[in-house]
DOKEZA-809900 format. One record per residue (C-alpha): residue in three letters; residue number from 0; x negated, y negated, z. Coordinates in nm, 3 decimals, decimal comma. Layout:
BEGIN
<node rest="ALA" nr="NUM" c1="X" c2="Y" c3="Z"/>
...
END
This chain:
BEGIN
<node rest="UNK" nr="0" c1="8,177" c2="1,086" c3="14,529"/>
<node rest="UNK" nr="1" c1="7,872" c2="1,210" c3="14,273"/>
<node rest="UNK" nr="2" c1="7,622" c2="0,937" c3="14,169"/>
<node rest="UNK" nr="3" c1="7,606" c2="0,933" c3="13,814"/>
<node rest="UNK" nr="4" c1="7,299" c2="0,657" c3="13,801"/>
<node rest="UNK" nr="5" c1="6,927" c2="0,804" c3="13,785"/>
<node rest="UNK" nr="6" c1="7,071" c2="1,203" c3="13,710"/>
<node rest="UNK" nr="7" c1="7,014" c2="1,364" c3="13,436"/>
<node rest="UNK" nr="8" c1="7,265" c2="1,574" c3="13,212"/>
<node rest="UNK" nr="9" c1="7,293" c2="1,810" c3="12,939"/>
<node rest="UNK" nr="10" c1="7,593" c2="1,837" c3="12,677"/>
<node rest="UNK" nr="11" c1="7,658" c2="2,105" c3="12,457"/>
<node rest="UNK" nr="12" c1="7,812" c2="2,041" c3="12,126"/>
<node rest="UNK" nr="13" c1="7,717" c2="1,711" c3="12,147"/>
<node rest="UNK" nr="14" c1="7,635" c2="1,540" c3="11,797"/>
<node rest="UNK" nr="15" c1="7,964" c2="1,458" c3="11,718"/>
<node rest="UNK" nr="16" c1="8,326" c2="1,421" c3="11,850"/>
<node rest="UNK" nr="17" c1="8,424" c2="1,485" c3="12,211"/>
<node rest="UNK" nr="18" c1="8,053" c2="1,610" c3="12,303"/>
<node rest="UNK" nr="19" c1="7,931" c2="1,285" c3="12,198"/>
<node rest="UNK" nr="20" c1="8,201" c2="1,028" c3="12,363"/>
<node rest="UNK" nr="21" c1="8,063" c2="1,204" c3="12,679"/>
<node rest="UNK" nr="22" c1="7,683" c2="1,178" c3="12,609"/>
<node rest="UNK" nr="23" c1="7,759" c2="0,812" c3="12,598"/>
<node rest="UNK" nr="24" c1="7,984" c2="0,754" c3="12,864"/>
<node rest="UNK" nr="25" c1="7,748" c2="0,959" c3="13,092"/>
<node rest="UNK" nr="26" c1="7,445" c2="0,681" c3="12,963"/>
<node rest="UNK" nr="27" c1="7,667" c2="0,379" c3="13,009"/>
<node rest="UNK" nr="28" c1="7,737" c2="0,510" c3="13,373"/>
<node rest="UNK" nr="29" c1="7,357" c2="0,479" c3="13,427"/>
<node rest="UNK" nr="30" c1="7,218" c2="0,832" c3="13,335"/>
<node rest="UNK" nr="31" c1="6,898" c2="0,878" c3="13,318"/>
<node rest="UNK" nr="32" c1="6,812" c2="1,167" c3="13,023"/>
<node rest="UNK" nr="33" c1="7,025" c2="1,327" c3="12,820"/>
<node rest="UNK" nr="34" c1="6,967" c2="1,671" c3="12,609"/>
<node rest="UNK" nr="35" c1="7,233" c2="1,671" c3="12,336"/>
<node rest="UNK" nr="36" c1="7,279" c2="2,101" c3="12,229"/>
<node rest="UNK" nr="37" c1="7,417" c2="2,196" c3="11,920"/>
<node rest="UNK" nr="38" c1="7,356" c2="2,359" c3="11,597"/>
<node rest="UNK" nr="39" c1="7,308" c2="2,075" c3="11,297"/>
<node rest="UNK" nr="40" c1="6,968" c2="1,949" c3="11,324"/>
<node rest="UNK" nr="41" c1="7,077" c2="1,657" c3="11,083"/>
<node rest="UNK" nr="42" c1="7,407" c2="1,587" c3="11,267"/>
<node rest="UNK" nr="43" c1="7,131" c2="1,583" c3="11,642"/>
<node rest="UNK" nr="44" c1="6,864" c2="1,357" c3="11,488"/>
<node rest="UNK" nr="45" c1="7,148" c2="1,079" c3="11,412"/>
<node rest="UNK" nr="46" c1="7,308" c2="1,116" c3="11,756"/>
<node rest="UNK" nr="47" c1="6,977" c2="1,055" c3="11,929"/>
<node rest="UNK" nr="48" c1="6,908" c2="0,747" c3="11,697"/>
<node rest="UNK" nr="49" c1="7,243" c2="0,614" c3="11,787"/>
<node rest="UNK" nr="50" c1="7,177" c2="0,674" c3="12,136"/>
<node rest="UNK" nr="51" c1="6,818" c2="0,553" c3="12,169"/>
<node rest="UNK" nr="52" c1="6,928" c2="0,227" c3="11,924"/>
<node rest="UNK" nr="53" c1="7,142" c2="0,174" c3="12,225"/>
<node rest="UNK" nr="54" c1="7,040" c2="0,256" c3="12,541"/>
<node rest="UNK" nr="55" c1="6,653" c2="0,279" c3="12,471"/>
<node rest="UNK" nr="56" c1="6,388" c2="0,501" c3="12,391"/>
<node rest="UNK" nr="57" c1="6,285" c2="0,838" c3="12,602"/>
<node rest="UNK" nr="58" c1="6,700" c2="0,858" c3="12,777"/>
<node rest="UNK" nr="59" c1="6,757" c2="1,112" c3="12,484"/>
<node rest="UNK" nr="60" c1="6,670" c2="1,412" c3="12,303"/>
<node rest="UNK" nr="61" c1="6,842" c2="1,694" c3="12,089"/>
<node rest="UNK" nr="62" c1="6,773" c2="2,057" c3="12,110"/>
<node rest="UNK" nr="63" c1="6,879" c2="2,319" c3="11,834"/>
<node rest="UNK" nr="64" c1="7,076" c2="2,596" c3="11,981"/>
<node rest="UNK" nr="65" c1="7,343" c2="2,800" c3="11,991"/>
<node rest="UNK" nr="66" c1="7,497" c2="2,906" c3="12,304"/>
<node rest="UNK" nr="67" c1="7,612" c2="3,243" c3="12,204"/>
<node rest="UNK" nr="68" c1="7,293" c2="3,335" c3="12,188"/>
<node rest="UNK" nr="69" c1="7,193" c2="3,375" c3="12,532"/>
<node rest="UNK" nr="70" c1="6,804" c2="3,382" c3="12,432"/>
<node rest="UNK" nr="71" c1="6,846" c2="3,041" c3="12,283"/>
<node rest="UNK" nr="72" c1="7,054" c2="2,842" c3="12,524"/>
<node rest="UNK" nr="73" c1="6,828" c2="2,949" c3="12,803"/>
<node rest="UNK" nr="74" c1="6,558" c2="2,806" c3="12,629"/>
<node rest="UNK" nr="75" c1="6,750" c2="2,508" c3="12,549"/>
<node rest="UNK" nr="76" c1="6,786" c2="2,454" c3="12,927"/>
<node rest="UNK" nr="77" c1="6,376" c2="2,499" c3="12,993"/>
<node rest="UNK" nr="78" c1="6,317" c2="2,220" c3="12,707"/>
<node rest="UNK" nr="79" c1="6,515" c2="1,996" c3="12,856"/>
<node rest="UNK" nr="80" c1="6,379" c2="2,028" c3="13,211"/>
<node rest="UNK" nr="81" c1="6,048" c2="2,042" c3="13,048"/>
<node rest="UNK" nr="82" c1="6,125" c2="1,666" c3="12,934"/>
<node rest="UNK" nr="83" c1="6,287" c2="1,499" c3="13,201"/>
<node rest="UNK" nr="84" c1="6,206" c2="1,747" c3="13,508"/>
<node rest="UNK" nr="85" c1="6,586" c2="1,720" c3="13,659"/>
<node rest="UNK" nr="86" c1="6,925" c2="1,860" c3="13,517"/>
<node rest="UNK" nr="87" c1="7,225" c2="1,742" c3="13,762"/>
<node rest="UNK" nr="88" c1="7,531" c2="1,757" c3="13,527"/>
<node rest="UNK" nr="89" c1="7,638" c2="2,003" c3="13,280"/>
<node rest="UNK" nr="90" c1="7,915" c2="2,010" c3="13,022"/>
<node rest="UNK" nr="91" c1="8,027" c2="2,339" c3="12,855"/>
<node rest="UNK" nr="92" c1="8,208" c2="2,162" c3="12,534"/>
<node rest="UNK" nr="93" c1="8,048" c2="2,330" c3="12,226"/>
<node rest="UNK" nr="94" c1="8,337" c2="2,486" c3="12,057"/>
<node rest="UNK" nr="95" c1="8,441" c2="2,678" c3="11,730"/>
<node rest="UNK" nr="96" c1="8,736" c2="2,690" c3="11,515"/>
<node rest="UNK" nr="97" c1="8,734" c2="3,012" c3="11,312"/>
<node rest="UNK" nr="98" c1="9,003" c2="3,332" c3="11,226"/>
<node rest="UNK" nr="99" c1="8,668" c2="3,537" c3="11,316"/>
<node rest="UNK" nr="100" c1="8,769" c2="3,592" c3="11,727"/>
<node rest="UNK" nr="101" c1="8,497" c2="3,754" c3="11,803"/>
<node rest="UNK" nr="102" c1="8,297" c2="3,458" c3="11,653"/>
<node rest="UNK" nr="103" c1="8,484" c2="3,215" c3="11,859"/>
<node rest="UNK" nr="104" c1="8,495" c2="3,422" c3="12,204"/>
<node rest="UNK" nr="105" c1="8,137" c2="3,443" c3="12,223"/>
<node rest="UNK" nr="106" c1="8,096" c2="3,062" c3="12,127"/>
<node rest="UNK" nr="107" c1="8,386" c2="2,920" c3="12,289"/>
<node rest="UNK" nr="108" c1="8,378" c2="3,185" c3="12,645"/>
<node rest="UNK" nr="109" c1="8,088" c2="3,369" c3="12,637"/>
<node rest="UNK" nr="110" c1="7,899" c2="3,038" c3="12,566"/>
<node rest="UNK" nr="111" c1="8,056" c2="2,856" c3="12,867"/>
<node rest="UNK" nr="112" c1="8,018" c2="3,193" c3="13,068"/>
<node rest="UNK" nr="113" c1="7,653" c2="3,147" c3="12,992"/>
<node rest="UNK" nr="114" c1="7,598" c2="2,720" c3="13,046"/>
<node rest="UNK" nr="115" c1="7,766" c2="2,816" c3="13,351"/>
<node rest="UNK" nr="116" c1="7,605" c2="3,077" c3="13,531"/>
<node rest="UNK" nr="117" c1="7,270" c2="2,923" c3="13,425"/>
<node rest="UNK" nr="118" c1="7,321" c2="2,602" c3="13,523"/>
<node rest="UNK" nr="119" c1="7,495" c2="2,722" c3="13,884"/>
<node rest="UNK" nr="120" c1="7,237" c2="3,020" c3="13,948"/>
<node rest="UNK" nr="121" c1="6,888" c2="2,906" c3="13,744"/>
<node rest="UNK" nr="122" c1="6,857" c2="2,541" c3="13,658"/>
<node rest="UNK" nr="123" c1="7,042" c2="2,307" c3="13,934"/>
<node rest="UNK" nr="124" c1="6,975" c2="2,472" c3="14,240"/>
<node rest="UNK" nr="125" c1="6,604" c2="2,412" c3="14,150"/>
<node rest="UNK" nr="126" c1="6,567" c2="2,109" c3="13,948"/>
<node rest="UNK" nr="127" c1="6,906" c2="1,878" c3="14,095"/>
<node rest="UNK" nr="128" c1="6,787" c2="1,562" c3="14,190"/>
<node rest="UNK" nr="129" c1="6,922" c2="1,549" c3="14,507"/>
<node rest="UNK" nr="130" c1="7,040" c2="1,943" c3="14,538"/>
<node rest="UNK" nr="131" c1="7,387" c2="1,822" c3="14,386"/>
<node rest="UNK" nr="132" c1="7,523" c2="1,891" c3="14,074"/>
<node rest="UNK" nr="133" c1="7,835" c2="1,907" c3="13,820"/>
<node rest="UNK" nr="134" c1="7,956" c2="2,147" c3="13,554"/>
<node rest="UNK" nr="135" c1="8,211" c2="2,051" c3="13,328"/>
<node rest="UNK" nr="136" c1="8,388" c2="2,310" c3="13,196"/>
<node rest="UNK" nr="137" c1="8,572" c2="2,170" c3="12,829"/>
<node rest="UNK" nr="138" c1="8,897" c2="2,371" c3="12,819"/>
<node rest="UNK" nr="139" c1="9,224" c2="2,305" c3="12,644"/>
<node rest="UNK" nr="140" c1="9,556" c2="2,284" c3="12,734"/>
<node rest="UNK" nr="141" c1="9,591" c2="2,593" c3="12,482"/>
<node rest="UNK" nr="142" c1="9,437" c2="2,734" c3="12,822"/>
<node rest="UNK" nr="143" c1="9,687" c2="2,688" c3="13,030"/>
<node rest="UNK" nr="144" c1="10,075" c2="2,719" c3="12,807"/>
<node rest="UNK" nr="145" c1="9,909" c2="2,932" c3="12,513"/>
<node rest="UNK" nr="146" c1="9,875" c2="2,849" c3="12,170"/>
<node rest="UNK" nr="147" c1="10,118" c2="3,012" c3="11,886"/>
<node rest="UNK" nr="148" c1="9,861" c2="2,928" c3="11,607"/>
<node rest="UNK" nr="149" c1="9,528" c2="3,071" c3="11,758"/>
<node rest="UNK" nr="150" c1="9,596" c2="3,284" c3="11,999"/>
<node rest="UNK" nr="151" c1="9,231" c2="3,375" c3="12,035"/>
<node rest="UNK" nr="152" c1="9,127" c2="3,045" c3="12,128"/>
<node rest="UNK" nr="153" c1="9,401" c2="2,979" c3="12,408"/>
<node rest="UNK" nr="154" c1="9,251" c2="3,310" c3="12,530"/>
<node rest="UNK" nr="155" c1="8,884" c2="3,175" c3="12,558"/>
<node rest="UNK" nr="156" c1="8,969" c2="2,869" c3="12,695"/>
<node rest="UNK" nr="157" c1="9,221" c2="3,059" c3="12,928"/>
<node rest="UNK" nr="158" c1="8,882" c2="3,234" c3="13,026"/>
<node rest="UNK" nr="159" c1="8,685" c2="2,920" c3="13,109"/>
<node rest="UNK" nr="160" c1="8,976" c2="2,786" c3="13,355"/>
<node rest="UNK" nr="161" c1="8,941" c2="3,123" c3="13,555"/>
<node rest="UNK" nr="162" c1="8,552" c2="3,100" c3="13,522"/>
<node rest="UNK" nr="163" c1="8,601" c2="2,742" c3="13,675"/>
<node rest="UNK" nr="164" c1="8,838" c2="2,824" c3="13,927"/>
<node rest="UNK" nr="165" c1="8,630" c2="3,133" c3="14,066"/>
<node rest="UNK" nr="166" c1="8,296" c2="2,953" c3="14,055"/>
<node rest="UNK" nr="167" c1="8,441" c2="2,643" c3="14,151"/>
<node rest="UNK" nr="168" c1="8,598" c2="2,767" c3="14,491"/>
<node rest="UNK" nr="169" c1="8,512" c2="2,670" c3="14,826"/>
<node rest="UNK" nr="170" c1="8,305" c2="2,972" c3="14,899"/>
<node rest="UNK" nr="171" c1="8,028" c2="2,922" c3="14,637"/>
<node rest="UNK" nr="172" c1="8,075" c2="2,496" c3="14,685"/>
<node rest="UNK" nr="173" c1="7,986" c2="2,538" c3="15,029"/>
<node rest="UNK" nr="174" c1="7,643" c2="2,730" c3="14,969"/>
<node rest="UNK" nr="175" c1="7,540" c2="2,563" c3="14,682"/>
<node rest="UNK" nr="176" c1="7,683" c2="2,224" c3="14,699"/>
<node rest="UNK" nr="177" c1="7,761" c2="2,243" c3="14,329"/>
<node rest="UNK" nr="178" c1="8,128" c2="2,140" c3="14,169"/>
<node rest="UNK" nr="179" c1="8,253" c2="2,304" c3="13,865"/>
<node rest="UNK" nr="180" c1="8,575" c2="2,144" c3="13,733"/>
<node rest="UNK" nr="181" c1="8,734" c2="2,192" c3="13,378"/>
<node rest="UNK" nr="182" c1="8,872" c2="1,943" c3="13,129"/>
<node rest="UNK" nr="183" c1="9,163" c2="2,027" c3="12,936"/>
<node rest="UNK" nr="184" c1="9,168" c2="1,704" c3="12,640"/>
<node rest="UNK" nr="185" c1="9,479" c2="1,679" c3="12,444"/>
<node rest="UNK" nr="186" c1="9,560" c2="1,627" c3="12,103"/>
<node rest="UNK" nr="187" c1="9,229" c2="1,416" c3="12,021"/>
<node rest="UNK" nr="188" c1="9,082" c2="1,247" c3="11,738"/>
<node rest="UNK" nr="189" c1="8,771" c2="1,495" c3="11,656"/>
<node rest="UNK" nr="190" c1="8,620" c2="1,545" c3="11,350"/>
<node rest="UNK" nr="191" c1="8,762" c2="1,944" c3="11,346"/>
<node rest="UNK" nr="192" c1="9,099" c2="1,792" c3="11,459"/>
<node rest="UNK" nr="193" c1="9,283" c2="2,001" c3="11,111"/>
<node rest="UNK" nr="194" c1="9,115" c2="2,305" c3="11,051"/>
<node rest="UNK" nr="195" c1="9,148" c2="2,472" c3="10,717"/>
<node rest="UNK" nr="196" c1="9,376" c2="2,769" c3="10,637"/>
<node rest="UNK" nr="197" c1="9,124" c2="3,006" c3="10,666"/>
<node rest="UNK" nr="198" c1="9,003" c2="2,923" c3="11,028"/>
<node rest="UNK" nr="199" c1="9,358" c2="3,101" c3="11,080"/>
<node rest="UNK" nr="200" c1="9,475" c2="3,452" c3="11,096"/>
<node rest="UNK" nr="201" c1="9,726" c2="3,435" c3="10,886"/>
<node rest="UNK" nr="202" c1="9,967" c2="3,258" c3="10,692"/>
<node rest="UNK" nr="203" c1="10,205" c2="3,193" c3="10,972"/>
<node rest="UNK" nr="204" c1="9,937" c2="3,092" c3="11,241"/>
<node rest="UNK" nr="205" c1="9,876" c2="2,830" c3="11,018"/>
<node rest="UNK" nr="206" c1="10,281" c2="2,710" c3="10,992"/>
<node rest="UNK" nr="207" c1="10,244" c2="2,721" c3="11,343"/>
<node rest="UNK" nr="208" c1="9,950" c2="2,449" c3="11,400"/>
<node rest="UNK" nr="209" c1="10,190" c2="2,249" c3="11,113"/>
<node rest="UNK" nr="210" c1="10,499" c2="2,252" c3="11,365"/>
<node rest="UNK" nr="211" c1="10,301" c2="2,177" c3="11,639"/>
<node rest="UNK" nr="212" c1="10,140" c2="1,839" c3="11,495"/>
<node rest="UNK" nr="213" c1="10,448" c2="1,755" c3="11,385"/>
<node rest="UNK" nr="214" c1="10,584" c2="1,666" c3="11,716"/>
<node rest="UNK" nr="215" c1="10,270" c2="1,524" c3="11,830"/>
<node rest="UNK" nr="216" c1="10,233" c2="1,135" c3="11,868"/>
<node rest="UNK" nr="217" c1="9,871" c2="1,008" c3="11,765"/>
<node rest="UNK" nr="218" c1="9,559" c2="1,158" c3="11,878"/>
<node rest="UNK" nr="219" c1="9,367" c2="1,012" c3="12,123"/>
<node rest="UNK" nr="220" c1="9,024" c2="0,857" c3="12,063"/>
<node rest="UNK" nr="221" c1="8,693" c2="1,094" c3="12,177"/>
<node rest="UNK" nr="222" c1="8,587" c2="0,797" c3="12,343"/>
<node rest="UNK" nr="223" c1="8,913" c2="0,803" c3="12,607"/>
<node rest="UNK" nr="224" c1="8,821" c2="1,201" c3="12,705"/>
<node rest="UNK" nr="225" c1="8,426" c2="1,047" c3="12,766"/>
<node rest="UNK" nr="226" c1="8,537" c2="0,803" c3="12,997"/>
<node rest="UNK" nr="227" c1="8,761" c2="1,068" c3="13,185"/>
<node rest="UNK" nr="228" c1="8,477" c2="1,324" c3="13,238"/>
<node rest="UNK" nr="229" c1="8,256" c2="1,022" c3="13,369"/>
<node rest="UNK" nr="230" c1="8,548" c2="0,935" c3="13,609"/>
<node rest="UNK" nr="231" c1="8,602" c2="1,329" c3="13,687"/>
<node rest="UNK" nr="232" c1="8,274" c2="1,400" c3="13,813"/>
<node rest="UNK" nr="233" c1="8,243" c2="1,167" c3="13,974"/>
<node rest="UNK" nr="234" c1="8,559" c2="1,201" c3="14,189"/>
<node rest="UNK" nr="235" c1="8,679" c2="1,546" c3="14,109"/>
<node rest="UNK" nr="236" c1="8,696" c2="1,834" c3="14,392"/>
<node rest="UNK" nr="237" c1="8,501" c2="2,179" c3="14,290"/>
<node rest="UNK" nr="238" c1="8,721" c2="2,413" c3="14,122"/>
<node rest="UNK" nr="239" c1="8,994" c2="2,179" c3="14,011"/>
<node rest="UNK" nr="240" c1="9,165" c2="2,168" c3="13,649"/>
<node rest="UNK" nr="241" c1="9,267" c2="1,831" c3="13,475"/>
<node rest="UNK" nr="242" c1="9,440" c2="1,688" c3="13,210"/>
<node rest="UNK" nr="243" c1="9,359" c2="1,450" c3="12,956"/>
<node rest="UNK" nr="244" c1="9,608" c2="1,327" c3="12,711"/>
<node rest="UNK" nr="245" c1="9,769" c2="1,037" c3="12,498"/>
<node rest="UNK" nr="246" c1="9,522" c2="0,799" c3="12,637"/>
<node rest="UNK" nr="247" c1="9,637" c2="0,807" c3="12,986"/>
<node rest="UNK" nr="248" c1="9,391" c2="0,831" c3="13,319"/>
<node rest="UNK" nr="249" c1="9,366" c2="1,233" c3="13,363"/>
<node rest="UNK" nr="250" c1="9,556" c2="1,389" c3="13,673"/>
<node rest="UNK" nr="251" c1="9,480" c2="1,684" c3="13,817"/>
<node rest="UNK" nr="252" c1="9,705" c2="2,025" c3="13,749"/>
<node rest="UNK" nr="253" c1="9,697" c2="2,265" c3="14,035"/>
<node rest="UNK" nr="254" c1="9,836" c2="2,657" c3="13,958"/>
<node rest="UNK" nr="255" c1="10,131" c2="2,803" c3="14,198"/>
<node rest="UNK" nr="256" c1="10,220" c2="3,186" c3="14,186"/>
<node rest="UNK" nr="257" c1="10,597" c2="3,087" c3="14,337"/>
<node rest="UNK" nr="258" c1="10,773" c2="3,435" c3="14,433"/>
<node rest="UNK" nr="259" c1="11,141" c2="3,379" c3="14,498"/>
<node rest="UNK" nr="260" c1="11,222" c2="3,753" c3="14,480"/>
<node rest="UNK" nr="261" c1="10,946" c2="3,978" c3="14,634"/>
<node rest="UNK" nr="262" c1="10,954" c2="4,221" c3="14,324"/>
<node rest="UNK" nr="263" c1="10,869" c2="3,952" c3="14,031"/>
<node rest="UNK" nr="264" c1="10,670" c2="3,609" c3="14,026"/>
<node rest="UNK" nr="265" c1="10,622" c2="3,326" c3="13,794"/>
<node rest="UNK" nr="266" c1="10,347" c2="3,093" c3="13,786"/>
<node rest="UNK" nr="267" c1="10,393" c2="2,720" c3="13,697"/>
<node rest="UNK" nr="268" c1="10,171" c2="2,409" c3="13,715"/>
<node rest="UNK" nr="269" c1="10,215" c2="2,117" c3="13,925"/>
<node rest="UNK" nr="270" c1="10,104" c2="1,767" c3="13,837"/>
<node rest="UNK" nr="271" c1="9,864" c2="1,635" c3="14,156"/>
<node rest="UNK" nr="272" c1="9,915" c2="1,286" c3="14,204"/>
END
């Protein structure tokens, strides 16, 4: 079980939506410091109002940044240690919606690439409170079953499961003492919930998006994927995938290569109970 009380964590994308349900879940669960990444230096100075109105002065601080920019997020990682002199948790969740895919591969996997190997190889081994630490990887289920309207996106978050399950395994846990897990949020409530036509590659992506949120119930509330992540790192194993969606507790999915005839295989997910 990870101790969430007296760490320190830092969020990408963080000044709205998703990012932000987590920066204050991770305060209500007793963090100590928070550095709140993104790119809106209007949209950061209201989230650290909000979150110093509420949990007090000096747990909270923004830092402009854009994690595709290697130069930049690094920086953003020295600024924060720089402040509170311990980074324990880390949560890849800055994302992009865009028809540009080479825009949103280096925000939405090269990014997380990035967070992650900085966090695992530079920042927590050296600055972890107590030599522990968590990052959250901020997938999709798009990641695991595809997605007919951007296929470039299920392919980056496709890439940050596979980053999580390779850095996440047993072999690098047991040196480092270091969990990665991913989060895979459905449908939620977030301000870039309905992108516009153009963040599409064509006419028919977008058709596609319409079909699919036509047989979707609801979305759930950012605030129900914050308290998830809080209740994942704490409890989650390295290297494990979960689930979030229509406001239920998130349960762990575990991938199976099943090979009934030694000349093909098909790969399925199982629900872990």
């Amino acid at each position: 079980m990870f101790t969430i009380s007296g760490k320190v964590g830092l969020v990408t994308g963080g000044t709205q939506g998703i990012g932000a349900a987590i920066s204050k879940e991770l305060l209500r669960a007793g963090l100590r410091g928070i550095a709140i990444i993104g790119r809106s230096e209007d949209k950061g100075a209201r989230m650290v109002k909000e979150l110093i109105e509420e949990f007090g002065t000096n747990r909270a601080i923004f830092i402009k940044a854009d994690v595709s920019i290697k130069e930049q997020f690094h920086e953003a990682f020295k600024k924060s240690v720089e402040t509170f002199k311990n980074i324990d948790i880390v949560v890849n969740n800055a994302m992009i919606s865009t028809a540009e895919w080479c825009t949103s591969i280096a925000v939405n996997l090269t990014g997380m690439i990035t967070g992650t190997v900085l966090a695992y190889e530079n920042y927590l081994p050296m600055y972890a409170t107590d030599h522990k630490g968590v990052v959250i990887n901020i997938s999709s289920p798009a990641g695991l079953y595809g997605a007919a309207h951007s296929p470039h996106y299920a392919a980056a978050k496709s890439g940050g499961i596979a980053l999580t399950l390779s850095m996440g395994c047993d072999l690098h846990y047991n040196r480092t003492g270091i969990k990665v897990i991913a989060v895979c949020p459905g449908y939620t409530g977030t301000p870039a919930r309905v992108p516009d036509k153009e963040h599409f590659l064509g006419p028919a992506y977008f058709e596609a998006l319409n079909q699919v949120l036509s047989n979707l119930r609801d979305p759930q509330p950012c605030s129900v994927v914050g308290k998830a992540v809080v209740d994942i790192i704490r409890k989650g194993r390295s290297g494990s995938i979960w689930i979030v969606d229509e406001s239920k507790p998130p349960y762990e999915v575990k991938l199976q290569v099943v090979r009934e005839d030694p000349t093909q295989s098909t790969t399925q997910f199982q629900r872990i109970i």
